[in-house]
C-alpha positions as a Markdown table, in Angstrom:
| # | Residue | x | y | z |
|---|---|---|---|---|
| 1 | Unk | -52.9 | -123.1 | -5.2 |
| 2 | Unk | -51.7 | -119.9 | -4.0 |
| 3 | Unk | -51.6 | -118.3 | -7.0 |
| 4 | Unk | -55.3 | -119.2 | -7.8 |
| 5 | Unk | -56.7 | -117.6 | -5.6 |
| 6 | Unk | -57.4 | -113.4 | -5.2 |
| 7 | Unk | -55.1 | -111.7 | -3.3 |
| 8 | Unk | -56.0 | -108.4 | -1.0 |
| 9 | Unk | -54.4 | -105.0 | -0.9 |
| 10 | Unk | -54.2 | -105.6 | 2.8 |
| 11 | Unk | -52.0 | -109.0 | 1.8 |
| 12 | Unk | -50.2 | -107.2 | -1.1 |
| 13 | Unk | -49.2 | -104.4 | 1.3 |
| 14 | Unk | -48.0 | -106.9 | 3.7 |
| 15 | Unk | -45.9 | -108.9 | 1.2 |
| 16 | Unk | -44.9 | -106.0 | -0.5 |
| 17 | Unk | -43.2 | -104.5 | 3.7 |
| 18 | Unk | -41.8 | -108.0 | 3.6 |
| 19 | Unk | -40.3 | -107.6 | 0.4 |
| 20 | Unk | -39.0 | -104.4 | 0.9 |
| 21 | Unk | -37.2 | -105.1 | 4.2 |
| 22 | Unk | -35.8 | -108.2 | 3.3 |
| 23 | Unk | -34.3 | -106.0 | 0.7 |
| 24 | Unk | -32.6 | -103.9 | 3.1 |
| 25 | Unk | -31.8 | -106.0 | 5.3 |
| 26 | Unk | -29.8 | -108.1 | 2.6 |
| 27 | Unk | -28.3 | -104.7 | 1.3 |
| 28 | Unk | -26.7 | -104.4 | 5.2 |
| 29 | Unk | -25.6 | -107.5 | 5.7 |
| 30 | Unk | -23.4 | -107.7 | 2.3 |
| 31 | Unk | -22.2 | -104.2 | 2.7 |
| 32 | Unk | -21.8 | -104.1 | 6.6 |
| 33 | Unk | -23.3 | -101.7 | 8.9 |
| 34 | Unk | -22.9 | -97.5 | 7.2 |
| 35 | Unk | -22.8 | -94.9 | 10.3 |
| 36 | Unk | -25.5 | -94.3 | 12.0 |
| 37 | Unk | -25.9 | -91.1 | 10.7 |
| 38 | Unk | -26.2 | -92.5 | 6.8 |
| 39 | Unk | -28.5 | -95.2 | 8.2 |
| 40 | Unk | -31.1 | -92.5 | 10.0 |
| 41 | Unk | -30.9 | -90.7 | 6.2 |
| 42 | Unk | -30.8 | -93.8 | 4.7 |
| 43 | Unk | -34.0 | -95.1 | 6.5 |
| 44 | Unk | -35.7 | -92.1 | 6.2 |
| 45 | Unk | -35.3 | -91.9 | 2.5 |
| 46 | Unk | -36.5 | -95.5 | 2.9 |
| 47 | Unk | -39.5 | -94.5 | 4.4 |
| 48 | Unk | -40.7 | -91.7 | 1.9 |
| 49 | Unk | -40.3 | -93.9 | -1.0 |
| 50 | Unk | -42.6 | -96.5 | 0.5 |
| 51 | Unk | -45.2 | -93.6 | 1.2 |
| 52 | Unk | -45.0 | -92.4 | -1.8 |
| 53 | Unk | -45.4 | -95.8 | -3.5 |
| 54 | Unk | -48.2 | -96.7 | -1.0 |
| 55 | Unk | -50.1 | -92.9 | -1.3 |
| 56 | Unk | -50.1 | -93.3 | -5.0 |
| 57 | Unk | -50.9 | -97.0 | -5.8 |
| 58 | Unk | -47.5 | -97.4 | -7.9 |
| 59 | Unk | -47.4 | -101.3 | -7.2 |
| 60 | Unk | -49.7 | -103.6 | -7.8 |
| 61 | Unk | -49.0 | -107.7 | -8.1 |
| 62 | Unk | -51.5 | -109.5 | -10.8 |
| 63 | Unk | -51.9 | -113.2 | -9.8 |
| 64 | Unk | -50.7 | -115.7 | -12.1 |
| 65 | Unk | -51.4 | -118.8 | -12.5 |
| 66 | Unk | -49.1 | -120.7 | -15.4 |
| 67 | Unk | -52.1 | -123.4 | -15.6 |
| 68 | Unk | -54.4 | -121.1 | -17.1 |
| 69 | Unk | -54.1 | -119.4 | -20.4 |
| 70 | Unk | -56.6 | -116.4 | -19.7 |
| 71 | Unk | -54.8 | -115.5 | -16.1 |
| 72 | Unk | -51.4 | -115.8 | -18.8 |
| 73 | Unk | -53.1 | -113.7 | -21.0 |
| 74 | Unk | -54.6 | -111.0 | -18.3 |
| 75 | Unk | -50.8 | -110.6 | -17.2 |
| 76 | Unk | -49.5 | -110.2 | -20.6 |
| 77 | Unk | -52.0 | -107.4 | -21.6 |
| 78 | Unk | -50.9 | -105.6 | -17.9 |
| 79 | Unk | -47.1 | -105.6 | -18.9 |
| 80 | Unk | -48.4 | -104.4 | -22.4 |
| 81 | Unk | -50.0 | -101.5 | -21.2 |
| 82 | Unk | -47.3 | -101.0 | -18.4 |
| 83 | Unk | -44.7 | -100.7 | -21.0 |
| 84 | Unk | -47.4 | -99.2 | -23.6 |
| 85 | Unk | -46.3 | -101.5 | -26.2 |
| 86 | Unk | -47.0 | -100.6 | -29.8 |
| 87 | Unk | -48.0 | -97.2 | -28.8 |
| 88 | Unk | -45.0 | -95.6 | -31.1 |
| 89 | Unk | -46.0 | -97.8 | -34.1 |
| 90 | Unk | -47.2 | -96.2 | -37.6 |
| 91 | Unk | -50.5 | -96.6 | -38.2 |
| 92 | Unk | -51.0 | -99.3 | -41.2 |
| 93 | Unk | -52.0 | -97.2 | -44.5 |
| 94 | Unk | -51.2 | -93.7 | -43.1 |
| 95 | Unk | -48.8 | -93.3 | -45.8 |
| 96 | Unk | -52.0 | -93.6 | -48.6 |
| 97 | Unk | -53.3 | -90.8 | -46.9 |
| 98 | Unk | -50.1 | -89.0 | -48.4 |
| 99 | Unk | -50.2 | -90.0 | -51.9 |
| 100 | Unk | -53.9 | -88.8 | -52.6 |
| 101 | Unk | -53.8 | -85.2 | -53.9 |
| 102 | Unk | -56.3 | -82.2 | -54.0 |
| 103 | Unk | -58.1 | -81.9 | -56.9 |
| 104 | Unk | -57.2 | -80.0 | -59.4 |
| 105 | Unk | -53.4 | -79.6 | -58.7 |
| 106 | Unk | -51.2 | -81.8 | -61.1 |
């Protein structure tokens, strides 16, 4: 049900914070506690990256729901253009082009 419905930017912001610092909170806990001068640096980096993801939009979540082929489809056709698959791929019958000659030369 959760994934059927829309989701706001204000809720994807809010999952994403959670995301992220459950991230680095798992990251301290394995590792232990660094100084607290690499943490301050650490955190700051932390904090920069965020704005910078949050200033430019560079993450997004596209609901899914596995029930229904078009919201499958909708999330394919994201990654697709994500990735920009088939961008690099030869264009079919480009290599006619090619074999035609000018007339006149032989």
């Amino acid at each position: 049900a959760e994934f059927e419905r829309g989701v706001s930017g204000a809720e994807e912001e809010g999952a994403y914070r959670r995301a992220s610092a459950g991230m680095a909170g798992a990251v301290g806990e394995e590792m232990g506690r660094p100084p607290v001068g690499r943490r301050r640096r650490r955190d700051r980096l932390t904090a920069a990256i965020c704005s910078l993801l949050d200033d430019y939009s560079m993450v997004s979540f596209v609901p899914l729901n596995i029930t229904d082929e078009e919201s499958i489809d909708h999330v394919l056709s994201q990654v697709d253009h994500t990735i920009q698959y088939g961008e690099d791929l030869e264009v079919r019958g480009a290599e006619m082009a090619d074999d035609v000659g000018v007339e006149g030369e032989e």
